[in-house]
C-alpha positions in Angstrom: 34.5 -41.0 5.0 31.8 -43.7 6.4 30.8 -45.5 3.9 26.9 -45.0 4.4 27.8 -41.2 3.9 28.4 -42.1 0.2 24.7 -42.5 -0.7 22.8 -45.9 -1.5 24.2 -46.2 -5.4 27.9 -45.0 -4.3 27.7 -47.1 -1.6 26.5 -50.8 -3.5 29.4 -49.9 -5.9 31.9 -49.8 -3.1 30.2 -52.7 -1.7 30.5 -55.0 -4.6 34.3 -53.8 -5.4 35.2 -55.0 -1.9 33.9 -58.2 -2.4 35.3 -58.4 -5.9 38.7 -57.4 -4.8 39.0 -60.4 -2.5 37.0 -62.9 -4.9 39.9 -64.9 -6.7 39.4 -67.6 -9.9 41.0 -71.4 -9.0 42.4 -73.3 -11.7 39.6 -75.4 -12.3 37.5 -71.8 -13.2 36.1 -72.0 -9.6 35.7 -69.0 -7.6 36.8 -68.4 -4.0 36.5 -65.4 -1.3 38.9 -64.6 0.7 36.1 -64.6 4.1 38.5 -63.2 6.8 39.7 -60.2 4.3 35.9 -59.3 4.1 34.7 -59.6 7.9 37.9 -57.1 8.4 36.6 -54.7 5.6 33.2 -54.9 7.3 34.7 -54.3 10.6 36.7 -51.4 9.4 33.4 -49.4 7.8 31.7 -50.0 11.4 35.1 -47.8 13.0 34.5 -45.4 10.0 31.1 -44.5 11.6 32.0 -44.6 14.8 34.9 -41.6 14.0 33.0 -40.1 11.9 29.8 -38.9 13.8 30.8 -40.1 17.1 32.1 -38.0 20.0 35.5 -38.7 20.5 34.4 -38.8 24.4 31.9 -41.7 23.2 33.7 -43.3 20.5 34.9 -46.9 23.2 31.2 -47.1 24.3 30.3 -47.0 20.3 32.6 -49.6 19.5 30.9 -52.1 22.5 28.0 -51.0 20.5 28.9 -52.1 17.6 30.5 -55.3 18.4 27.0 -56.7 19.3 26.2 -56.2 15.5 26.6 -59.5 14.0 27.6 -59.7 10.1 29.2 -63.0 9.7 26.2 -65.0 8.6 26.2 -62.5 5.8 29.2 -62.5 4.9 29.6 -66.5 5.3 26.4 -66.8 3.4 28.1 -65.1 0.1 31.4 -67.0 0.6 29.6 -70.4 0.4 27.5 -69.5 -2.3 30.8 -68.4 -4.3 32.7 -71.5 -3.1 32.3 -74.8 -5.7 31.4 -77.5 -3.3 27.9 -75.3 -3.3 27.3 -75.5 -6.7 28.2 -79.1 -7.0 25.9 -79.7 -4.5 23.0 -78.1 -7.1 20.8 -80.0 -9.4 21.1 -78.2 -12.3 25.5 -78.6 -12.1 26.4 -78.6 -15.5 27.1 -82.4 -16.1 29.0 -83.7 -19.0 25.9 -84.1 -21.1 24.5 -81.2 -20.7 27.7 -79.2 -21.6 27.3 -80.8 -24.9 23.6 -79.9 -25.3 24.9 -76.3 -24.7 21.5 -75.7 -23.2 22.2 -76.8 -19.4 25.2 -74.5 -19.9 22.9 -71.5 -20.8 20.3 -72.3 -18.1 23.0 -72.8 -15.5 24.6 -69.2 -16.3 21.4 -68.0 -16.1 20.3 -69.1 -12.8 23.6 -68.0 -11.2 23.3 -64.7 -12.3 19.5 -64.2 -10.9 21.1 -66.0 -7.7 23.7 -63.3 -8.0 21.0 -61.1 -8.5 19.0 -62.0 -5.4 22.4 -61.9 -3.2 23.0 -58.6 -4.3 19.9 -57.8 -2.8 20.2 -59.5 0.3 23.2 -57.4 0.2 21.6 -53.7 -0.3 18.8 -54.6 2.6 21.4 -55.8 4.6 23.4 -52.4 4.4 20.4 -50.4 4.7 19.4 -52.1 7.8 23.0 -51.6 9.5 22.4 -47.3 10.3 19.1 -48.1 11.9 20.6 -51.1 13.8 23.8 -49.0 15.2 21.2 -46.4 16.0 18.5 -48.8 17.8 21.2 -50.0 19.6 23.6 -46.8 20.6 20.2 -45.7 22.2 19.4 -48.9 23.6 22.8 -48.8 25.6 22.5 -45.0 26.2 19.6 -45.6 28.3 20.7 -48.6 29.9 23.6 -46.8 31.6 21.9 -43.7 31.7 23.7 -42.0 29.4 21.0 -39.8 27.4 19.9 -37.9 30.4 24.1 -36.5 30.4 23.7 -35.8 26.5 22.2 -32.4 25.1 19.1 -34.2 22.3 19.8 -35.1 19.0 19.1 -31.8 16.6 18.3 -32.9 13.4 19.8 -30.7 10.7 17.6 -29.5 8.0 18.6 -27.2 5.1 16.4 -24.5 3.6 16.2 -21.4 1.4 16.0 -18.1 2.4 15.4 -14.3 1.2 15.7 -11.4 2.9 14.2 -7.8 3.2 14.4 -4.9 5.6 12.7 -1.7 5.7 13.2 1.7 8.1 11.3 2.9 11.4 10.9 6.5 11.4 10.2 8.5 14.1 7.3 11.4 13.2 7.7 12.9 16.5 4.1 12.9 17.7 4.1 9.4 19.3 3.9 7.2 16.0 6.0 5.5 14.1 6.4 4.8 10.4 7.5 2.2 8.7 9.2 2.6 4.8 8.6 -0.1 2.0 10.7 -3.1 2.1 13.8 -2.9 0.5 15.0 -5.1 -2.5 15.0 -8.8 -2.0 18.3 -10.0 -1.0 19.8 -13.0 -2.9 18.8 -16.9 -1.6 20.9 -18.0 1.9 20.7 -21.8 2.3 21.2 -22.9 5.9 20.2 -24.5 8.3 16.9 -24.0 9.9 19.1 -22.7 13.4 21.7 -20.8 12.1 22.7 -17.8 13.0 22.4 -15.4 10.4 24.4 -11.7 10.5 22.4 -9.0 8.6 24.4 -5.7 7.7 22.9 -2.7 6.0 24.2 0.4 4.5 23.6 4.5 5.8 20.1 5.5 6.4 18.7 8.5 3.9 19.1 11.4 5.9 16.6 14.0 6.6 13.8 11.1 7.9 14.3 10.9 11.1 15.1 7.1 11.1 14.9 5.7 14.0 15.4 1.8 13.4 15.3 -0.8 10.7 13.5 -3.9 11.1 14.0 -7.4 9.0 11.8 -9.8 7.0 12.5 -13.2 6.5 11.2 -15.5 4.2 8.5 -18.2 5.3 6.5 -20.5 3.2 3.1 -22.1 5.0 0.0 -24.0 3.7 -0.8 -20.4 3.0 1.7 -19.6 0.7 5.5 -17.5 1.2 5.3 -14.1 3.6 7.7 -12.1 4.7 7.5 -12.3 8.4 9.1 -10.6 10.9 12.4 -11.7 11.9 13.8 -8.9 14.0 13.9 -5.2 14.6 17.1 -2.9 15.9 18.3 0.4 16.5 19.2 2.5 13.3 23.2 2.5 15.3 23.2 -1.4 14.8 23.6 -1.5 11.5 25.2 -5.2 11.5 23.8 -7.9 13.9 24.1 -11.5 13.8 21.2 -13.2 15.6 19.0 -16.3 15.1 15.1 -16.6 14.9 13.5 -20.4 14.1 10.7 -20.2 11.8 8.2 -20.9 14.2 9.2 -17.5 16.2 8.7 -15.4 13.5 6.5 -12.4 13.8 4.0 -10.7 11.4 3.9 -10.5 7.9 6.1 -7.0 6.2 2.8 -4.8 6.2 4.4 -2.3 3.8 5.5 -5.5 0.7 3.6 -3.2 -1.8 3.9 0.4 -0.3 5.8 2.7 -2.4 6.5 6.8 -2.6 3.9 9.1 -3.8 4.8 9.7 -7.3 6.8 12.7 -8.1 4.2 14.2 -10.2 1.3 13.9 -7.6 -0.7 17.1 -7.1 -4.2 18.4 -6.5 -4.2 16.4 -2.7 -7.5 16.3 -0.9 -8.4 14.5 2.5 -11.2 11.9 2.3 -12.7 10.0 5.3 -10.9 6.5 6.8 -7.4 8.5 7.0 -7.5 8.4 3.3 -5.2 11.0 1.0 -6.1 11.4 -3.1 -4.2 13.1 -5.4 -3.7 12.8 -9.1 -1.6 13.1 -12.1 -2.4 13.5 -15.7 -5.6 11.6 -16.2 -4.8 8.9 -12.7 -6.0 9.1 -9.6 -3.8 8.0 -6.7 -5.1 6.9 -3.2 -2.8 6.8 0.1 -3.0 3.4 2.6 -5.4 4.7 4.9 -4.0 7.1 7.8 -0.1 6.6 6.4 -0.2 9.3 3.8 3.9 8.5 2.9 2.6 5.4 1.4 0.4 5.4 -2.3 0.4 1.6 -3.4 0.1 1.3 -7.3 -3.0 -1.3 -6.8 -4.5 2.1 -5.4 -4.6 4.0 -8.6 -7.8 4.9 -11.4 -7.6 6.1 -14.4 -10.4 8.7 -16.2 -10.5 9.1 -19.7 -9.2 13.0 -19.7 -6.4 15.0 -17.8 -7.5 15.7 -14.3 -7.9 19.5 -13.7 -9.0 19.6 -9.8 -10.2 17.1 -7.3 -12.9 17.9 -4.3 -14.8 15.8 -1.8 -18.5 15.8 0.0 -18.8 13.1 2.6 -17.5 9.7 1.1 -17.2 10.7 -2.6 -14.5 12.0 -4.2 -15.2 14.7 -7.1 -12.6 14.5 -10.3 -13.2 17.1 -12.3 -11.1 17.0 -15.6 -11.1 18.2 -19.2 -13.9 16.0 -20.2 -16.6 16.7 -17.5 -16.7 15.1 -13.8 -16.6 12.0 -12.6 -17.4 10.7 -9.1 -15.4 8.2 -6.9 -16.4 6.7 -4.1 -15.9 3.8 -1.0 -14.8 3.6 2.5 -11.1 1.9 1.6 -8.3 2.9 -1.0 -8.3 -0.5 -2.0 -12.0 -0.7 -3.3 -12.6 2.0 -4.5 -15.6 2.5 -7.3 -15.5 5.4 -10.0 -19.3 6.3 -11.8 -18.1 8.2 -15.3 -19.9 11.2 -17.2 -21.8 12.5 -14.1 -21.6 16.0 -16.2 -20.2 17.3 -18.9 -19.5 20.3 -17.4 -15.5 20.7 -17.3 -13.8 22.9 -14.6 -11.7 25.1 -16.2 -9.6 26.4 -13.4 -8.4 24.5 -10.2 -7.9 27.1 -8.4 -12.0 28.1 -8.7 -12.8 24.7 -6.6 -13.8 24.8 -2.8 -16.1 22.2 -0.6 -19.3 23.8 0.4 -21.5 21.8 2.8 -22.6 18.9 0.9 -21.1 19.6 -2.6 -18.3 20.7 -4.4 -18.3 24.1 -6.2 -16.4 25.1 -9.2 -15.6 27.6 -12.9 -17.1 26.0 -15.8 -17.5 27.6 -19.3 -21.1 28.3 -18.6 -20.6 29.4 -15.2 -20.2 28.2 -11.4 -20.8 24.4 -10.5 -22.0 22.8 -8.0 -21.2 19.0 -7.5 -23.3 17.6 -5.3 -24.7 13.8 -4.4 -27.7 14.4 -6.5 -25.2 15.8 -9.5 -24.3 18.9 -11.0 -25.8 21.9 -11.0 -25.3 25.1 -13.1 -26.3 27.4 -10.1 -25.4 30.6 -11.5 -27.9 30.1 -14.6 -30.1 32.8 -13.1 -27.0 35.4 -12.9 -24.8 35.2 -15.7 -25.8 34.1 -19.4 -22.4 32.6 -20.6 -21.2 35.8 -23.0 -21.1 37.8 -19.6 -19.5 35.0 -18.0 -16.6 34.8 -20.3 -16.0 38.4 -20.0 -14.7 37.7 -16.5 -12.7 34.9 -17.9 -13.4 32.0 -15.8 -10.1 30.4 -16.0 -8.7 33.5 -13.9 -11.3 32.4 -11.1 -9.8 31.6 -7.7 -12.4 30.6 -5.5 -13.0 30.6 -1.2 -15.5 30.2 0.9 -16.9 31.7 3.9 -20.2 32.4 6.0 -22.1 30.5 3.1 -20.8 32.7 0.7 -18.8 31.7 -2.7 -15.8 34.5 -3.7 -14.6 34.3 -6.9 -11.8 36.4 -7.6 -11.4 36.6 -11.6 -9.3 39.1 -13.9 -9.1 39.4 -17.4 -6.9 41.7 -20.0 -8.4 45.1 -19.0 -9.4 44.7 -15.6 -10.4 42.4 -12.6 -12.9 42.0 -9.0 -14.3 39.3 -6.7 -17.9 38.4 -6.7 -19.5 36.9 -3.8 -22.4 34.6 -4.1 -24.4 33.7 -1.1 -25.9 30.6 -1.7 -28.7 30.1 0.6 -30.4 32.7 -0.6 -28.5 32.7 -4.2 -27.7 36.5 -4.0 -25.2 37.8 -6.2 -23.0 41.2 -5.2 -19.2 42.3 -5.8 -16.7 44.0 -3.2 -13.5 45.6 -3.9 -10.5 44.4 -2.9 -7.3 46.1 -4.1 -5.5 42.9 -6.4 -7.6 39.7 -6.8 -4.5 37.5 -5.1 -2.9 33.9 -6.1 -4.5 31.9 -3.3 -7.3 32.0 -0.8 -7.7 30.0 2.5 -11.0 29.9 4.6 -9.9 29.0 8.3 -12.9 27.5 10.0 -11.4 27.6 13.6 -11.0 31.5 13.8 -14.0 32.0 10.6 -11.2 33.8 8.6 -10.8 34.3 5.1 -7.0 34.7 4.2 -5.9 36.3 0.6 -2.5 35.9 -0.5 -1.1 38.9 -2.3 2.3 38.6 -3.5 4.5 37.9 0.0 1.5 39.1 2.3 -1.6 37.0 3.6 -4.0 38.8 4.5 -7.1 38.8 7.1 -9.9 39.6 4.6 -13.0 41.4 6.8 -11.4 41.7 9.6 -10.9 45.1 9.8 -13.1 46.9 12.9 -14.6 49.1 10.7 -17.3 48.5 8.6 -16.8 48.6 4.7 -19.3 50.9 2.2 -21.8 48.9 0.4 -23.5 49.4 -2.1 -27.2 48.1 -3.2 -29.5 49.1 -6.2 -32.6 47.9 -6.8 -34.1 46.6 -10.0 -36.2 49.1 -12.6 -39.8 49.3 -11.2 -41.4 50.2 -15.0 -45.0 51.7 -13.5 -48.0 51.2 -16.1 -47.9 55.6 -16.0 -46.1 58.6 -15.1 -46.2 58.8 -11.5 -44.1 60.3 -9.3 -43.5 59.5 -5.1 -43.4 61.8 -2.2 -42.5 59.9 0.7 -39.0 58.0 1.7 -38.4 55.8 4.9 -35.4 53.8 5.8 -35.4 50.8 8.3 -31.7 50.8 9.6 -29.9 51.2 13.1 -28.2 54.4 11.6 -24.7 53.6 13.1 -23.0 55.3 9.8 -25.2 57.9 7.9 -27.3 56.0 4.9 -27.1 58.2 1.4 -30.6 57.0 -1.2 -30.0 57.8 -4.6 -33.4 58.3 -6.8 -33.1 57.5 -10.6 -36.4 58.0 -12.8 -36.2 57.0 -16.3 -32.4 56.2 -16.2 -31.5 59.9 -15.0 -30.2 60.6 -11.1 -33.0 63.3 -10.1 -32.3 63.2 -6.1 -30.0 61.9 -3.3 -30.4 62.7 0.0 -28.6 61.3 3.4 -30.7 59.7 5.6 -30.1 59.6 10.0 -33.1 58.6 11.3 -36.5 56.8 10.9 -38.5 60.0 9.9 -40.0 60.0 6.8 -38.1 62.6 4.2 -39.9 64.2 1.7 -39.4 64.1 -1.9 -39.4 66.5 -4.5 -42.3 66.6 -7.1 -41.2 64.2 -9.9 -42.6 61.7 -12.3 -41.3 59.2 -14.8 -42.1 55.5 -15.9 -39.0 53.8 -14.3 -37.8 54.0 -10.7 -34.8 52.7 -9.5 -33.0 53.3 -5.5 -29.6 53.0 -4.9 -28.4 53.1 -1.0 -25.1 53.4 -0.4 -23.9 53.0 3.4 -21.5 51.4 5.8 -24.9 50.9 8.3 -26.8 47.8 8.2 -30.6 48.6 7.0 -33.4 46.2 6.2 -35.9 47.7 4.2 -36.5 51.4 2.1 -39.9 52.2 1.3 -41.2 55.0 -1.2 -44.9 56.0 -0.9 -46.8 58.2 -3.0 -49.1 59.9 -0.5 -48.9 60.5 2.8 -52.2 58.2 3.5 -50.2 55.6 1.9 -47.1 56.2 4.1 -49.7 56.2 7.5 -51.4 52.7 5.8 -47.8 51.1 5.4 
């Protein structure tokens, strides 16, 4: 091994044993060196350079090298400051007096060992020197005889510290791609900065459509460690060997803190920006906008109660939980900003809630909700006081949406129905429909309403003929007996229209009606009038007039 390969402190050891292994003691005490022993040992550490880290096809123009390096005045330096004729040449020689004082003795001693001291030194700048010097002039000769334009340049070999990760390319089969989160970090590879590295994996989860598998490698900048890019290959290739230099790497893993949806996730709505929400318990989870595979935990908010339901209107999400509703909001999963206690009103049944335009509507204990940007609103306060409203049982509610109309489909122990509430013009009514259903989807592209039944989905309203409805008016209390005599009905009398007459409670009269011609009534009077039409014809207006002067002034 060369010597300068032992490092500096190994190498002044070995330095000083050489010259103390040829440094023999006269009998007068003098000390001598033997000078041709050393310039041979120095000679021999120059060859041990030249094998070591010279090509054998370079190692005779090395040694012409090296034979221009001079180290005899070194070497005759030390001899001749060992030998005695140089220190009796000194002024401070110990003479025969100053031996008996003792103290020339100790001064002496102790200048000879700071010369030592200061040779030593000499020595250790001397050997540093002597790599540089072989170095200067290998290259100095090289270029002289043209020799480094036939030699590849000098690589220098630097050592580092690397981790790696790889992660899957799937293929989704509509002309994207998707990539999984990284896999766990591998275990530190120290190497040099051009080695070639081989990467193996193991078999792909099946059922994903993998495609490919792509690998990060460690990189530390001014900016701080990244995984970048190192290399991507086909899902077959599952062990490649290849090298990348750090300056070629690619971009940084993009999926470092993606993970699964969690396995409890439920309740998922689409929000604008590509972005998914879902929840569980009492946390709300966002997807990485437009990859809905991926649901980063840095994504997630908490509310203070277990999450029932979740809606949206236009940027804001609406959670609506045991406690009330809260609203969340923002146009990226990863700032996203939740305003608490926007009502107190709790939904009560997850299956009640449907978007409307604008709002979010839903089955609270008082009735149906609607969520909307400038809060909520109790919108069926007009309809139901709350003791009729638990008669329905509002948990049961499962809600859909269609032509601007809310149906609630509800059942309770003895019996169940579907309202329908219109809400532009807040009108309440019921329709029967044979079993109230588990599900209901409102299909905007064909404007269908689907019920699910059991196994069957069906097309609610679709039939081509019409169904019978049925509409009663409110009590008319007059301020006296008075009866009417004349009935008209605006209508386009495609299906016969039957008019039902109650005074005072009590059915006196019902009559079917074909036409626009006024019928007349029979003579009867009472304080409260109520009309109920029943028909599968669409009609506009009934009018009852109580002469026929009034019927010719109407």
């Amino acid at each position: 091994m060369a010597l300068y390969a032992l490092g500096k402190v190994a190498a002044i050891a070995a330095i000083k044993a050489a010259v103390t292994a040829r440094t023999s003691t006269l009998s007068d005490g003098s000390k001598m060196i033997d000078e041709g022993s050393l310039k041979q040992w120095l000679a021999d550490q120059g060859n041990a350079v030249i094998a070591s880290d010279v090509l054998a096809a370079n190692q005779s123009a090395a040694v012409g090298v090296l034979n221009t390096i001079d180290a005899n005045p070194d070497c005759e330096a030390l001899v001749n400051f060992v030998e005695r004729s140089n220190w009796e040449t000194r002024s401070d020689w110990p003479t025969s007096q100053s031996l008996s004082q003792g103290q020339g003795l100790v001064s002496s001693v102790y200048q000879t060992i700071i010369d030592m001291e200061n040779a030593v030194k000499g020595i250790e700048q001397a050997y540093e020197g002597i790599y540089g010097q072989i170095e200067t002039v290998i290259n100095k000769t090289a270029d002289a005889i043209g020799l480094s334009a036939k030699l590849p340049p000098t690589a220098q070999r630097t050592l580092e510290t690397r981790y790696l990760v790889y992660t899957y390319i799937t293929d989704l089969r509509n002309g994207t791609r998707g990539e999984s989160a990284p896999s766990p970090v591998s275990l530190p590879i120290t190497c040099s900065a051009n080695a070639l590295e081989t990467v193996t994996i193991g078999a792909e989860p099946v059922g994903r459509n993998i495609a490919g598998w792509r690998v990060y490698r460690s990189n530390t900048s001014t900016q701080g460690a990244e995984f970048q890019l190192e290399g991507e290959f086909d899902i077959v290739n599952k062990s490649v060997t290849f090298s990348q230099p750090a300056s070629n790497l690619g971009e940084v893993c993009p999926t470092t803190l993606w993970i699964e949806p969690p396995a409890n996730l439920r309740g998922l709505v689409n929000m604008p920006n590509g972005i998914m929400a879902g929840f569980f318990d009492n946390t709300v989870c966002f997807s990485e906008p437009f990859v809905p595979y991926a649901w980063p935990l840095g994504y997630q908010l908490t509310v203070p109660h277990p999450i029932v339901a979740l809606g949206t209107f236009g940027q804001t999400l609406v959670v609506m939980h045991q406690g009330g509703v809260d609203y969340i909001s923002g146009s990226d999963s990863a700032s996203m900003s939740i305003q608490k206690d926007v009502s107190k009103q709790a939904c009560v049944s997850f299956k009640s809630v449907v978007s409307v335009e604008g709002g979010v509507m839903y089955s609270s204990p008082d009735g149906l909700c609607l969520a909307t940007g400038q809060g909520v609103d109790l919108i069926t306060k007009n309809s139901f006081m709350r003791p009729e409203w638990q008669t329905i049982n509002p948990a049961s509610i499962i809600g859909g949406y269609a032509e601007q109309t809310y149906f609630g489909g509800w059942k309770n122990a003895f019996s169940g129905g579907v309202f329908m509430l219109h809400l532009p013009t807040m009108k309440l009514t019921t329709i029967d429909v044979s079993g109230v259903g588990s599900a209901v989807f409102s299909d905007t592209a064909t404007d269908t309403l689907y019920l699910v039944q059991g196994t069957s989905v069906l097309a609610l309203f679709k039939g081509a003929d019409r169904r019978v409805g049925t509409w009663r008016s409110k009590i008319a209390v007059m301020p006296k007996h008075l009866s009417y005599a004349w009935l008209t009905v605006e209508s386009d009398f495609e299906h016969p229209i039957t008019v039902h007459w109650f005074i005072d409670g009590v059915l006196v009269y019902t009559i079917p009606i074909t036409s626009r011609t006024p019928v007349r009534l029979p003579a009867r009077r009472g304080l409260e009038h109520e009309i109920e039409v029943t028909t599968k014809a669409r009609w506009n207006c009934i009018t009852l007039a109580s002469s026929t002067q009034e019927l010719q002034a109407i």
